[in-house]
GUKESE-898271 format. One record per residue: residue in one letter; z, x, y of N, C-alpha, C in turn. Coordinates in pm, whole numbers. Example, Ala and Ser with C-alpha at 12.3 -4.5 7.8 and 13.67 -1.06 7.14 Angstrom:
! GUKESE-898271
rest/nup/neast/nnorth/caup/caeast/canorth/cup/ceast/cnorth
a/780/1319/-569/780/1230/-450/780/1320/-330
s/708/1285/-225/714/1367/-106/787/1290/3
//
This chain:
! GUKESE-898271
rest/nup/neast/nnorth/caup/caeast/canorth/cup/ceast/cnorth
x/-11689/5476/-5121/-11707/5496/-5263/-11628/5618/-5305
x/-11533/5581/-5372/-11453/5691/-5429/-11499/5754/-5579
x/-11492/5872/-5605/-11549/5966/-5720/-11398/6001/-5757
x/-11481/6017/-5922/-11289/6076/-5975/-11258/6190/-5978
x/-11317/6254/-5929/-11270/6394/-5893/-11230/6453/-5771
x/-11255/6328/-5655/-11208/6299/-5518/-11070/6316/-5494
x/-10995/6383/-5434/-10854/6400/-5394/-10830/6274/-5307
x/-10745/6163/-5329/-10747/6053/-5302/-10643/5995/-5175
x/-10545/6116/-5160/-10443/6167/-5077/-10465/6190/-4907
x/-10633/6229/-4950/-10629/6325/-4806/-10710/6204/-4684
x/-10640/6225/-4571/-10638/6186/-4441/-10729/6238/-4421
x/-10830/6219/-4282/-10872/6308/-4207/-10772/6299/-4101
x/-10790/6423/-4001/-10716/6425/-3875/-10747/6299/-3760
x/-10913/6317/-3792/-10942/6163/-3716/-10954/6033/-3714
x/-10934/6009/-3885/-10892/5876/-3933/-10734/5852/-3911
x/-10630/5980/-3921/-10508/5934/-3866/-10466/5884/-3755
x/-10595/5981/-3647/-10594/5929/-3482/-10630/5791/-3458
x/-10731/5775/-3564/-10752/5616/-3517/-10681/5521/-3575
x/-10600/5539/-3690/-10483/5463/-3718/-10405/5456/-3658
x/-10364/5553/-3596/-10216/5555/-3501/-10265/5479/-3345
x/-10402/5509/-3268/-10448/5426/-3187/-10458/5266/-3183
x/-10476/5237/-3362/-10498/5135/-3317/-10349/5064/-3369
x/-10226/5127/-3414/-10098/5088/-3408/-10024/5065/-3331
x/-10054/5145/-3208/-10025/5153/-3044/-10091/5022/-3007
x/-10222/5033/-3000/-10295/4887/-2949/-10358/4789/-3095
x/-10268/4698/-3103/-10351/4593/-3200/-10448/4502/-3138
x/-10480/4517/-3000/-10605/4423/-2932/-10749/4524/-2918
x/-10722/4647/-2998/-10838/4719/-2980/-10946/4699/-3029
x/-10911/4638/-3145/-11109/4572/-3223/-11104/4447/-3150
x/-11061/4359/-3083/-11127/4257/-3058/-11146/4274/-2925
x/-11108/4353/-2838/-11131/4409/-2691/-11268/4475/-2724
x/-11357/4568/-2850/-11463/4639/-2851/-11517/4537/-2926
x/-11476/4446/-2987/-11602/4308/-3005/-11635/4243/-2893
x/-11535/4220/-2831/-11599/4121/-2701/-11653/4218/-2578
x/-11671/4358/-2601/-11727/4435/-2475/-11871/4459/-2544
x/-11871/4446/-2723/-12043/4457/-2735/-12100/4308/-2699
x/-11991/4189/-2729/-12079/4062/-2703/-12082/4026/-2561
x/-12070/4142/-2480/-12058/4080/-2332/-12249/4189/-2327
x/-12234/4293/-2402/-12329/4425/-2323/-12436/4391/-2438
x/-12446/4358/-2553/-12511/4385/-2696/-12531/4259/-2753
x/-12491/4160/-2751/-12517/4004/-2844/-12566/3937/-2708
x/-12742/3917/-2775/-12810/3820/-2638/-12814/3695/-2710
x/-12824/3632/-2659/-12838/3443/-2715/-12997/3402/-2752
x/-13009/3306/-2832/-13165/3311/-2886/-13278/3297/-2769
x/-13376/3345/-2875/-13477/3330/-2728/-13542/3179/-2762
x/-13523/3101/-2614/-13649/3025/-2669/-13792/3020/-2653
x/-13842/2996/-2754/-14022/3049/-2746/-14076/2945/-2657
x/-14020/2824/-2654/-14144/2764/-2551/-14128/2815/-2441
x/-14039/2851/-2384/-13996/2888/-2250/-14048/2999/-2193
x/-14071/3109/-2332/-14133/3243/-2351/-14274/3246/-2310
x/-14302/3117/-2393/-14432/3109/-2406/-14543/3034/-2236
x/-14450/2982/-2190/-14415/2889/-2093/-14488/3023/-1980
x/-14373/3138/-1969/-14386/3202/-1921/-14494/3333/-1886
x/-14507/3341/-2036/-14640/3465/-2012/-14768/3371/-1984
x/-14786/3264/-1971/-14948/3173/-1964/-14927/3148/-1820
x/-14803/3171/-1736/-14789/3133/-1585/-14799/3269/-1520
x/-14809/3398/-1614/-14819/3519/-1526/-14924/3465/-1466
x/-14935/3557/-1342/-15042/3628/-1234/-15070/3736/-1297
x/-15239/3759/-1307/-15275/3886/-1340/-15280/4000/-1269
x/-15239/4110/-1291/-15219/4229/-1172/-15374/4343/-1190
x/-15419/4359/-1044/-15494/4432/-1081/-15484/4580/-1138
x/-15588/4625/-1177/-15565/4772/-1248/-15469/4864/-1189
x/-15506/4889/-1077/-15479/5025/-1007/-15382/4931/-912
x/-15224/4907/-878/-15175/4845/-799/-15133/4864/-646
x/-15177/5054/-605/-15151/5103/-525/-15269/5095/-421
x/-15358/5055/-503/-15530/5072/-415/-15536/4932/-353
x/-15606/4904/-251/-15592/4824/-178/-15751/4767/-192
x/-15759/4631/-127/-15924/4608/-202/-16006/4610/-66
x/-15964/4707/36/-16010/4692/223/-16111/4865/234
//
């Protein structure tokens, strides 16, 4: 959002760095899209399967270190 009293000219030093980075490399946004959808985008959950799952736990007793001997 630009204001009109905003100097409209000015760079930052680190918006130039990342212009010039990514002039050097033009595969750099889609190399950091596909490293969040490898680490960060999970696929849907499905609920029956979910659901499937927590009604097949085993219940753990309280204290798991105590032994019942």
């Amino acid at each position: 959002m630009k204001f009109s009293k905003q100097y409209s000219g000015y760079t930052s030093e680190f918006t130039q760095f990342i212009d010039g980075l990514k002039k050097k490399n033009p595969a750099l946004e889609q190399s950091q899209r596909d490293g969040r959808a490898l680490l960060w985008d999970k696929a849907p959950i499905d609920l029956e399967a979910r659901q499937r799952a927590q009604e097949s736990g085993v219940a753990q007793q309280p204290y798991v270190y105590q032994t019942k001997g």
